[in-house]
MIMAR-747879 format. One line per 10 residues: number of its first residue (from 1); for each residue x, y, z of N, C-alpha, C. Coordinates in pm, whole numbers, padded with zeros to 5 digits, m for minus. Example, Ala and Ser with C-alpha at 12.3 -4.5 7.8 and 13.67 -1.06 7.14 Angstrom:
// residues 2
1) 01319/m00569/00780/01230/m00450/00780/01320/m00330/00780; 01285/m00225/00708/01367/m00106/00714/01290/00003/00787
This chain:
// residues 345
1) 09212/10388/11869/09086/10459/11885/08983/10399/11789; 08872/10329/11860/08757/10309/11751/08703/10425/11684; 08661/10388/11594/08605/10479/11467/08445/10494/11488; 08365/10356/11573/08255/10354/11593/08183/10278/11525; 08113/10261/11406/07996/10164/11354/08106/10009/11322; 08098/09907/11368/08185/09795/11402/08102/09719/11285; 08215/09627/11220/08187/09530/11074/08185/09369/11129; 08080/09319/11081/08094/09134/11108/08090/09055/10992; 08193/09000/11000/08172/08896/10909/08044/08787/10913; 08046/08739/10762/07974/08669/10772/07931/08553/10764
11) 07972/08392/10786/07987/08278/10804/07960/08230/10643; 08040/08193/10589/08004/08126/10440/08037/07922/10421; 07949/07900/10293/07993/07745/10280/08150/07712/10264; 08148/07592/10223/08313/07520/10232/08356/07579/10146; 08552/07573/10161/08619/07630/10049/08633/07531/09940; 08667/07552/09858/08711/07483/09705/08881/07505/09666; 08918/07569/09753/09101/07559/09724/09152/07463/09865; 09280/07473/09844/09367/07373/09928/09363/07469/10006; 09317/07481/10125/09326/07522/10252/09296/07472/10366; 09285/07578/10474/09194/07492/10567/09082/07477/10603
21) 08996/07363/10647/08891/07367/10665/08866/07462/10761; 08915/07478/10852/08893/07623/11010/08973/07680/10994; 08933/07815/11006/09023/07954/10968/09149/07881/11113; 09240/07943/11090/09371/07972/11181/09350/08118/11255; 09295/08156/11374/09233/08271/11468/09353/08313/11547; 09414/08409/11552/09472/08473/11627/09471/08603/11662; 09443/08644/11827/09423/08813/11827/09520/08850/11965; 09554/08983/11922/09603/09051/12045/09538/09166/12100; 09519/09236/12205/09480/09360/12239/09602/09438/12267; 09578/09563/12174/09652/09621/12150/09574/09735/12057
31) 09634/09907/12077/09591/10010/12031/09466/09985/12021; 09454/09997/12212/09319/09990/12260/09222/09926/12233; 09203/09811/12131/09130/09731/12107/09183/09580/12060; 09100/09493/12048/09150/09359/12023/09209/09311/11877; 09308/09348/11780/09333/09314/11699/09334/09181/11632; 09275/09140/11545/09255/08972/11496/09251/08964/11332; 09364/08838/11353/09415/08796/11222/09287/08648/11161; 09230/08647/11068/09177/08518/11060/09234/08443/10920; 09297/08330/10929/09371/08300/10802/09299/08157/10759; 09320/08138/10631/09253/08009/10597/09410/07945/10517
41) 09503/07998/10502/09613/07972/10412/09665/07882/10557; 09753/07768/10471/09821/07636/10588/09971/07703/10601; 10029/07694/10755/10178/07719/10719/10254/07895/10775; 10090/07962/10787/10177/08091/10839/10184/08094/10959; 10153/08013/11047/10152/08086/11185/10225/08194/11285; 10365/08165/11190/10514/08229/11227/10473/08398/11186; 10424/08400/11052/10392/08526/10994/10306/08609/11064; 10174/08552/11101/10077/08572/11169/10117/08672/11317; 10208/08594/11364/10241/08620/11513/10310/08760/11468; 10381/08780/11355/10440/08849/11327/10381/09010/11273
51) 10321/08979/11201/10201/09076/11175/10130/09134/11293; 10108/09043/11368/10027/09114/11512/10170/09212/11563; 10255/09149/11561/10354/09235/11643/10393/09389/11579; 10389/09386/11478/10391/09519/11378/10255/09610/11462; 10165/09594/11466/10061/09661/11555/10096/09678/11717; 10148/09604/11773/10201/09624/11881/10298/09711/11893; 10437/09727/11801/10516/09783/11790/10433/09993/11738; 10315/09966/11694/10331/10101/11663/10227/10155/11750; 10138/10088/11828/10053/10089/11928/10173/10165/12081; 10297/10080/12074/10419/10094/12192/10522/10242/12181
61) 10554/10272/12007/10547/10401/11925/10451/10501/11971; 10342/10491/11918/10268/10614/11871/10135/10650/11979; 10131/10589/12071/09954/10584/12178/10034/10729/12253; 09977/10775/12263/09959/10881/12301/09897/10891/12474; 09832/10793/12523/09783/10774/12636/09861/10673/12716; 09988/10643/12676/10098/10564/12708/10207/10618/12735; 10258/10675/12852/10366/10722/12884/10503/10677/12784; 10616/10755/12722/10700/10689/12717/10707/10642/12478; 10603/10669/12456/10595/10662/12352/10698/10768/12269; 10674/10759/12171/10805/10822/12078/10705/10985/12058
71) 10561/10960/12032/10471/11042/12014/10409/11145/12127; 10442/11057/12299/10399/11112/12348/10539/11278/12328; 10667/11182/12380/10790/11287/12372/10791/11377/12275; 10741/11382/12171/10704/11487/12040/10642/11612/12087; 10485/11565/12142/10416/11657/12221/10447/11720/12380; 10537/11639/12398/10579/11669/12559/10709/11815/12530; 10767/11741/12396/10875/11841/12314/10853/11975/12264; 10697/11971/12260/10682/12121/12134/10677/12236/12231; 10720/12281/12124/10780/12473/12151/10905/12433/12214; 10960/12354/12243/11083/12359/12263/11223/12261/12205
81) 11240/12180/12169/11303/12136/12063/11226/12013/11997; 11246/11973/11840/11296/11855/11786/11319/11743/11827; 11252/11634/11803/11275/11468/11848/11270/11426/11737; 11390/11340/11765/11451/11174/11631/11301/11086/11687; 11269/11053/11578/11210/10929/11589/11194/10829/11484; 11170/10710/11516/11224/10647/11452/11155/10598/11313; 11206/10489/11188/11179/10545/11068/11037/10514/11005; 10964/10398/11114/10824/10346/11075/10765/10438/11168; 10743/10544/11215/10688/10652/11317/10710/10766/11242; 10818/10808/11152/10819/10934/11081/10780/10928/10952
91) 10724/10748/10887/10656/10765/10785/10515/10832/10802; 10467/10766/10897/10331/10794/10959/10276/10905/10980; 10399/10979/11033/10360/11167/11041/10337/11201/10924; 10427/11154/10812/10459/11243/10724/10318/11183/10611; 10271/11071/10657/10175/11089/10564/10018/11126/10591; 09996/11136/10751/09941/11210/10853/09923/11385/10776; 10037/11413/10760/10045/11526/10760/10016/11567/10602; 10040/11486/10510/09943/11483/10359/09818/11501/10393; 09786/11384/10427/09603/11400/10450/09566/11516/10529; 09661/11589/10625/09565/11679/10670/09621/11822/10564
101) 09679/11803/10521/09705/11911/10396/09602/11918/10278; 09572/11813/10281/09519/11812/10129/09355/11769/10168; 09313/11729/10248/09161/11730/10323/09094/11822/10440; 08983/11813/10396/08916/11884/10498/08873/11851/10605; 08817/11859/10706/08787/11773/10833/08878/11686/10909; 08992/11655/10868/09054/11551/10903/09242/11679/10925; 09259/11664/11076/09391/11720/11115/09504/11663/11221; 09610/11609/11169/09725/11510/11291/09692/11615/11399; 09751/11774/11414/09707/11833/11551/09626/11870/11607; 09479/11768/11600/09322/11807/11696/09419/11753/11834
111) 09468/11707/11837/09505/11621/12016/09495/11778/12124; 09520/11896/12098/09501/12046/12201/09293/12019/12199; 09258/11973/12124/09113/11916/12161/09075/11797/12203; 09128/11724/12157/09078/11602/12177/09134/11518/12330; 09232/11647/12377/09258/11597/12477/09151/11648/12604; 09115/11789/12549/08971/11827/12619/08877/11750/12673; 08821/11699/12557/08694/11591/12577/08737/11468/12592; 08863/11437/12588/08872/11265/12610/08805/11193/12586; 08704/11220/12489/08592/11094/12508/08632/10929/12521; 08569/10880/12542/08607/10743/12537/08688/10668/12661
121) 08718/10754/12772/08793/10783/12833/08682/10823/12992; 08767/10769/13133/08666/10753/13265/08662/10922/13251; 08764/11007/13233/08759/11151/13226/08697/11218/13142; 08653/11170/13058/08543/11212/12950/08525/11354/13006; 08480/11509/12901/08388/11581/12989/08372/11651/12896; 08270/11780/12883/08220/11876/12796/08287/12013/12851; 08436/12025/12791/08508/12171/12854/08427/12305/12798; 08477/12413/12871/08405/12520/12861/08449/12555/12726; 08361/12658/12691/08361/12765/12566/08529/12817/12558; 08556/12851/12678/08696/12909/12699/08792/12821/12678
131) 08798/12723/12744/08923/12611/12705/08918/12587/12547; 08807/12579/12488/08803/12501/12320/08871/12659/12248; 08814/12788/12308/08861/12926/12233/08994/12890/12251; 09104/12844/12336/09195/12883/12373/09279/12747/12357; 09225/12666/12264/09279/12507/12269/09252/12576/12094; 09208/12612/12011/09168/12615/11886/09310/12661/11804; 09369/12769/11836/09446/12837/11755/09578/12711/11782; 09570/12611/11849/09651/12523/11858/09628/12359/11732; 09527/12412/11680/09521/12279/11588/09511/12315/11457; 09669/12258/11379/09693/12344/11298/09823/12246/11244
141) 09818/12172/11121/09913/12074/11100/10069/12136/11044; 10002/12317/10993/10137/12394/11032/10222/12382/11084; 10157/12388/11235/10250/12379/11332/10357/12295/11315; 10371/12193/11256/10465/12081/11293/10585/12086/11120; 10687/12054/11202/10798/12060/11114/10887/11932/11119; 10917/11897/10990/10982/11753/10986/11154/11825/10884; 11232/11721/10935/11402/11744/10885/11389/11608/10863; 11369/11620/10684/11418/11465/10649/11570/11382/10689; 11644/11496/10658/11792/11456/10693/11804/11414/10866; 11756/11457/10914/11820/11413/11032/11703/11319/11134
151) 11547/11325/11029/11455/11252/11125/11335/11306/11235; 11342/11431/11216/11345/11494/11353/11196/11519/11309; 11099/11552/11396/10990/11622/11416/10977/11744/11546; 10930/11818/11457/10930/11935/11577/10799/12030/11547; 10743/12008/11689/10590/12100/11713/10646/12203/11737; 10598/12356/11676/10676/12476/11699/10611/12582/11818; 10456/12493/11845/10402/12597/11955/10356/12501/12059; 10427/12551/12184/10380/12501/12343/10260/12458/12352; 10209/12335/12388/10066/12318/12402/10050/12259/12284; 10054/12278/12152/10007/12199/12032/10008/12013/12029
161) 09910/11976/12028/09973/11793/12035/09926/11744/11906; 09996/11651/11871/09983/11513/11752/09855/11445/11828; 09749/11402/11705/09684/11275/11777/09615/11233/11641; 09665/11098/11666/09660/11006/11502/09579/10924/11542; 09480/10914/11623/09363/10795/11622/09223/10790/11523; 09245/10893/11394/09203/10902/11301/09285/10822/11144; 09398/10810/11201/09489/10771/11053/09509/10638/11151; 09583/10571/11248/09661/10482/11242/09623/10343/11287; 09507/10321/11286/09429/10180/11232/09449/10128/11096; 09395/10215/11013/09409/10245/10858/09566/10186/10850
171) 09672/10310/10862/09823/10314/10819/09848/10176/10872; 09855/10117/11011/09901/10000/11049/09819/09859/10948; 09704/09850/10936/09645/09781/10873/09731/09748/10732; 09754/09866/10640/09817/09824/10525/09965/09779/10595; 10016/09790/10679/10150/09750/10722/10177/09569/10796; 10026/09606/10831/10002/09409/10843/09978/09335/10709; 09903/09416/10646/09880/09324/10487/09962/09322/10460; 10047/09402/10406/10137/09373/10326/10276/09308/10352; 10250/09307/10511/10342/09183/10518/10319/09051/10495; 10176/09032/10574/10106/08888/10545/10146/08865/10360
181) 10103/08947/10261/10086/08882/10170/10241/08885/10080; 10389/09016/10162/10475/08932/10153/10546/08833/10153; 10472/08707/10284/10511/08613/10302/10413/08512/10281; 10351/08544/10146/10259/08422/10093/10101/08416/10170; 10062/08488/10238/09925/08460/10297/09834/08493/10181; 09740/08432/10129/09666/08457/10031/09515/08504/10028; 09472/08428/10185/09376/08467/10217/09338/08494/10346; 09278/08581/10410/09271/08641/10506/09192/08793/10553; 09172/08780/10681/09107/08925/10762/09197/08950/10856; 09223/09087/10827/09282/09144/10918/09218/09295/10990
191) 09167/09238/11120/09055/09326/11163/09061/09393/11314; 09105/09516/11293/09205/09606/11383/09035/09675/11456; 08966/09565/11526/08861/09600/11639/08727/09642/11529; 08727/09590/11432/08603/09562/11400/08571/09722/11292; 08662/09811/11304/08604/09948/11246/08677/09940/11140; 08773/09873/11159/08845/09883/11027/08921/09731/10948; 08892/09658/10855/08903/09558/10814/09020/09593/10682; 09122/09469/10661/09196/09444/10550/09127/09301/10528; 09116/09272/10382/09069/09143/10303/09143/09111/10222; 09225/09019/10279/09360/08983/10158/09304/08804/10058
201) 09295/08848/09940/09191/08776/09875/09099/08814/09870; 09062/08644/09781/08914/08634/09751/08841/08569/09898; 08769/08535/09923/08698/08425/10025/08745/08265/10024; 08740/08205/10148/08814/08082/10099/08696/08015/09993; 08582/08060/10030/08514/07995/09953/08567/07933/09804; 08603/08027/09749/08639/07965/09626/08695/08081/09525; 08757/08032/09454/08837/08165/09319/08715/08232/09284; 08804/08368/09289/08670/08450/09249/08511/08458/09321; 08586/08413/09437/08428/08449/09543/08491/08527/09635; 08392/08703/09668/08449/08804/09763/08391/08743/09914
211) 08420/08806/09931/08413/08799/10135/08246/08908/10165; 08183/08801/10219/08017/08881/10271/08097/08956/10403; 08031/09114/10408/08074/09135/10529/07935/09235/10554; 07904/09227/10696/07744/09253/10771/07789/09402/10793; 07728/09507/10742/07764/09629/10808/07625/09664/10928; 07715/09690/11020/07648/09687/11156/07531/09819/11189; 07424/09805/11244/07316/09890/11237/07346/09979/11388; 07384/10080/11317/07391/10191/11493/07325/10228/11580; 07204/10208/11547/07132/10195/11639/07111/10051/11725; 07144/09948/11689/07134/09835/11811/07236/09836/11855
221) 07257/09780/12001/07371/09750/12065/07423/09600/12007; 07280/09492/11961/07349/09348/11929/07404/09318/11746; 07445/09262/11754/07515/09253/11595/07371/09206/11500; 07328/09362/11482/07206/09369/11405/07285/09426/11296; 07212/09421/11137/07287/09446/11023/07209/09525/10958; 07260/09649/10917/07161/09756/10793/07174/09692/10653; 07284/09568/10642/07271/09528/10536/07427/09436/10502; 07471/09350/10396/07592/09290/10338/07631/09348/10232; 07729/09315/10225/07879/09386/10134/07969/09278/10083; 07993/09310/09921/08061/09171/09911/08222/09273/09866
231) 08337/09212/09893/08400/09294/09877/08588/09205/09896; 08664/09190/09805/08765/09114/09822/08887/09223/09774; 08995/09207/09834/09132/09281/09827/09109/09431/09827; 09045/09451/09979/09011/09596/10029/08999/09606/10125; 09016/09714/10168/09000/09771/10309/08820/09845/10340; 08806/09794/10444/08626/09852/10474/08676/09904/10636; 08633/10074/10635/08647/10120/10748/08552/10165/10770; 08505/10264/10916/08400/10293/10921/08364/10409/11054; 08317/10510/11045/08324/10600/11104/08193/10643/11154; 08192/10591/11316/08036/10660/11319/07996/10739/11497
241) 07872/10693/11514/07862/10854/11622/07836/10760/11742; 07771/10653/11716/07690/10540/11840/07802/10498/11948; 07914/10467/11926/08026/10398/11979/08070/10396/12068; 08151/10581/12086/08216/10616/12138/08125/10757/12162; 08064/10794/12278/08035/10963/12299/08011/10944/12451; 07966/11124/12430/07962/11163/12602/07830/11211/12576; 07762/11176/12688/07571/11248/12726/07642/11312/12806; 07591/11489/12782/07571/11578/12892/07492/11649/12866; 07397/11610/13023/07240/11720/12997/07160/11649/12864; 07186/11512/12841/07077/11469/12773/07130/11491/12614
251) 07232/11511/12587/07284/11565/12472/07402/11468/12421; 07409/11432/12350/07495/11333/12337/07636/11365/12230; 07776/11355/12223/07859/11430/12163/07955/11321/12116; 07988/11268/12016/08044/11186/11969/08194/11226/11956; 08258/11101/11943/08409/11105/11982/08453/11217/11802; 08365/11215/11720/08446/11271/11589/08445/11404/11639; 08557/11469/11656/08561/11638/11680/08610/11696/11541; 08538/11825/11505/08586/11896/11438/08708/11997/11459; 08812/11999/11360/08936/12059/11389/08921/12258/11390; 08802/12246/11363/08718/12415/11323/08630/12476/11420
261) 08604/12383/11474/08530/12423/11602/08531/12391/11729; 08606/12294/11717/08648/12228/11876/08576/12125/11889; 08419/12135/11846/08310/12011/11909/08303/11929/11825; 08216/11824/11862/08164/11720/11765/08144/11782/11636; 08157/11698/11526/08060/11679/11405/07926/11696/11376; 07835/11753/11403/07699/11772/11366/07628/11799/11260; 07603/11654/11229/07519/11670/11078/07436/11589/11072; 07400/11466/10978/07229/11413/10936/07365/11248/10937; 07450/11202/10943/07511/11086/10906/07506/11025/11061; 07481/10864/11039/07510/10846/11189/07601/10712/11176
271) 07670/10674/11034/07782/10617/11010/07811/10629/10872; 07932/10635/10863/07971/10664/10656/08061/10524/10672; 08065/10432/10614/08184/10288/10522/08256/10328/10427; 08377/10367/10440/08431/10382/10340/08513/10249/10252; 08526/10175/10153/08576/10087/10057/08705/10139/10003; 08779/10082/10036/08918/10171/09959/09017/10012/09922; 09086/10052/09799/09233/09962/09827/09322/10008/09927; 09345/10125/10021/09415/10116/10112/09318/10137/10241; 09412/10072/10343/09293/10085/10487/09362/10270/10516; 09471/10316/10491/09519/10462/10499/09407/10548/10466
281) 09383/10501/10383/09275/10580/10271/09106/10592/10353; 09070/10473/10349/08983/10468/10440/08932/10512/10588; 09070/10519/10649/09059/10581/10791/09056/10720/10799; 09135/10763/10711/09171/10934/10708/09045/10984/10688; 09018/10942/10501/08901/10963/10473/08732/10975/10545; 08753/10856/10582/08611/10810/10664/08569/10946/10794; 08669/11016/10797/08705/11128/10915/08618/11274/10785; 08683/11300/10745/08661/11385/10600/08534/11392/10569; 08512/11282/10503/08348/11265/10420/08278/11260/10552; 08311/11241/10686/08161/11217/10736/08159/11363/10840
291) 08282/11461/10806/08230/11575/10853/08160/11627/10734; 08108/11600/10630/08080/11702/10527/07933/11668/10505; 07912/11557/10551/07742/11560/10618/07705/11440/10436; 07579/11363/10434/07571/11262/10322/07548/11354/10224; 07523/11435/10204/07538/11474/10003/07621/11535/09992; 07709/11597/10078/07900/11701/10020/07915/11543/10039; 07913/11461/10123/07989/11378/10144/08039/11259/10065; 07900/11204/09962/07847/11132/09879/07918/11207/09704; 07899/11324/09761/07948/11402/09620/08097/11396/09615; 08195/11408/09712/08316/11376/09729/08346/11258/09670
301) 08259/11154/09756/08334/11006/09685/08280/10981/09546; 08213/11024/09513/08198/11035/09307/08309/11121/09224; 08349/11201/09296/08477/11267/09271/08626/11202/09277; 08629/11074/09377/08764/11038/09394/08752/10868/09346; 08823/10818/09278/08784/10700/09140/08826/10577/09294; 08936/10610/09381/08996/10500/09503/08900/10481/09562; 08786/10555/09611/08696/10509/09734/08576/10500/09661; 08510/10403/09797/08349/10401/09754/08274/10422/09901; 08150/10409/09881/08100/10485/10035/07939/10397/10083; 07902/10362/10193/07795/10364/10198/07782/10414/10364
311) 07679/10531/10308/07613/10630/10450/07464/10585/10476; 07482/10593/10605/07361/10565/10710/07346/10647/10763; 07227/10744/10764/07163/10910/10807/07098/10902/10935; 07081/10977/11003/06957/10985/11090/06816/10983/11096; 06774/10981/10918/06652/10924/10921/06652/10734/10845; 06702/10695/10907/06687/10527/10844/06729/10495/10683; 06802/10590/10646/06796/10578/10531/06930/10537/10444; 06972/10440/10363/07142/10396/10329/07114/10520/10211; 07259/10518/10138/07286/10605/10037/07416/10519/09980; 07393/10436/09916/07543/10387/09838/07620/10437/09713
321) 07731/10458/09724/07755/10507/09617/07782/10422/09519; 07788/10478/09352/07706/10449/09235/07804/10280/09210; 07905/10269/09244/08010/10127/09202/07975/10081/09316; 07943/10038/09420/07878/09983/09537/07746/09920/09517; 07677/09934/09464/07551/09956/09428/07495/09732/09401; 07582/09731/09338/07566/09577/09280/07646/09499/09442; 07703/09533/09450/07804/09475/09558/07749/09461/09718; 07602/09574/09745/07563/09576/09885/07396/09574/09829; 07347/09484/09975/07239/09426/09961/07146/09508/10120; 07035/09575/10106/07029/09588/10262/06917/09457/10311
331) 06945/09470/10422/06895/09383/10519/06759/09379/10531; 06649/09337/10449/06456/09300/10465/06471/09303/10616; 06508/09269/10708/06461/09261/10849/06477/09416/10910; 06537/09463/10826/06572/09602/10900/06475/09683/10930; 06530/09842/11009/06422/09936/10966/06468/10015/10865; 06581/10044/10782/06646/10052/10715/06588/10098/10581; 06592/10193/10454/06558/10138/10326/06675/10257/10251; 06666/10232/10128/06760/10300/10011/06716/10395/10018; 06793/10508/10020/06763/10642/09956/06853/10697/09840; 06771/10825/09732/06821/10843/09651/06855/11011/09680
341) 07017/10973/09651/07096/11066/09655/07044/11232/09658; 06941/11201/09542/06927/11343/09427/06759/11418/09533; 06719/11294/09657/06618/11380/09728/06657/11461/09801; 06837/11466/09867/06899/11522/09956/06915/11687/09903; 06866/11787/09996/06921/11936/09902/07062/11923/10017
């Protein structure tokens, strides 16, 4: 599931280490979007192929819009027994199920909604008042019960579903890095459809040079930029409203649903970037801070030392947070300009 505001790299001079002169490009489509590895290190190709397949494998696991998955049988299971599944699928719940414990906005069981609106999807639609009343008391990360000993996950009420297209870009992402850089890759993008990026290294450019990356302006459809980001051995995700929604009656409803109300997100943000050392962190998160609208939201990430943030509002305006600040540049061509935090009530 895209997240929505999409990241581009940005073309830099020659490297200064032993590498290669042309990145090494490889992508698959898979968990619904085109996954792509870009390597400048000589020698992995074996790894490479391999790493993609880890995304495939949990894309074949966990899609939910794929008959036959380990995830769909979970939800096909609840209210009536317990399913084994297997042990890279029950990490995922279980840390699914942290983040929605310990955050706000962000819940593994919205899927009794999110299967409502489908957005993104030819079935897309705006269900009644009644279906969301009666889909609500079903999203609830309560519901779900895990038996370490034996593996098992079990939804305890009929109707309740799992849906991780908020966490598992993120979760898979650190599961490609860290293989890549188990097996020596030093430098590299690993970029699971553009919303969510791993940067293993510096830039080939040279030691101690980060990676420029274009954060994309939501309002154009063409790879227009609100501005660059310099940023090495991190994850940049990104959560926004332009992407993915449904117009009905002129009204437009973005794929982020709230787990509290059934509907969209409605607030003043029309993409939040989150910066994290984990892409986990970033995906969950990026869900979180951008229901809490740019100043709860902005005030959050000054609160948590792992993330950093830069929000794009509905009136043209960035908001970076305070360690970001040296690191992102906005874009003179834009319509774009800085705003300060402290004008927001």
């Amino acid at each position: 599931m895209l997240l929505g505001l999409s990241l581009t790299l940005i073309a830099c001079s020659a490297h200064k280490r032993d590498l290669r002169s042309k990145p090494y490009v490889k992508e698959v489509f898979t968990m619904g979007t085109y996954i792509k590895i870009t390597s400048y290190d000589k020698g992995h190709e074996k790894d490479i192929a391999a790493a993609l397949a880890i995304a495939k494998d949990y894309d074949k696991k966990t899609s939910v819009n794929q008959s036959g998955s380990e995830l769909d049988e979970v939800n096909d299971q609840a209210g009536i027994k317990p399913v084994k599944v297997s042990k890279s699928v029950y990490k995922l719940l279980k840390e699914a199920y942290d983040y929605s414990d310990e955050q706000t906005g962000f819940d593994m069981m919205i899927g009794a909604i999110s299967s409502l609106w489908h957005i993104g999807f030819d079935d897309a639609r705006k269900p009644s008042q009644s279906e969301i009343d009666q889909a609500l008391p079903l999203v609830s990360h309560r519901l779900i019960k895990f038996d370490d000993k034996k593996q098992t996950v079990y939804i305890t009420q009929k109707g309740a579903k799992i849906d991780l297209g908020a966490i598992t870009k993120g979760y898979v992402s650190d599961r490609m890095t860290d293989y890549l850089k188990e097996h020596g890759v030093t430098t590299a993008i690993v970029d699971l459809g553009s919303s969510s990026l791993s940067l293993i290294g510096h830039s080939y450019r040279g030691d101690d040079q980060p990676w420029t990356i274009g954060i994309k302006d939501p309002n154009k459809e063409v790879s227009t930029q609100v501005g660059l980001l310099e940023a090495q051995d991190e994850s940049v995700s990104t959560s926004g409203i332009y992407e993915r929604f449904l117009k009905v009656d002129g009204k437009i409803y973005p794929h982020l649903l709230n787990p509290k109300t059934g509907y969209p997100f409605d607030n003043d943000i029309q993409s939040v970037t989150i910066v994290s050392k984990k892409g986990v962190d970033g995906d969950a998160l990026s869900t979180t801070i951008f229901s809490l609208g740019t100043k709860k939201g902005y005030e959050f990430v000054e609160q948590h030392k792992n993330i950093e943030a830069i929000f794009v509002d509905k009136d043209s305006k960035v908001y970076v947070s305070k360690n970001l600040k040296e690191r992102f540049e906005i874009d003179k061509k834009s319509e774009y300009q800085l705003g300060d935090i402290a004008d927001l009530k």
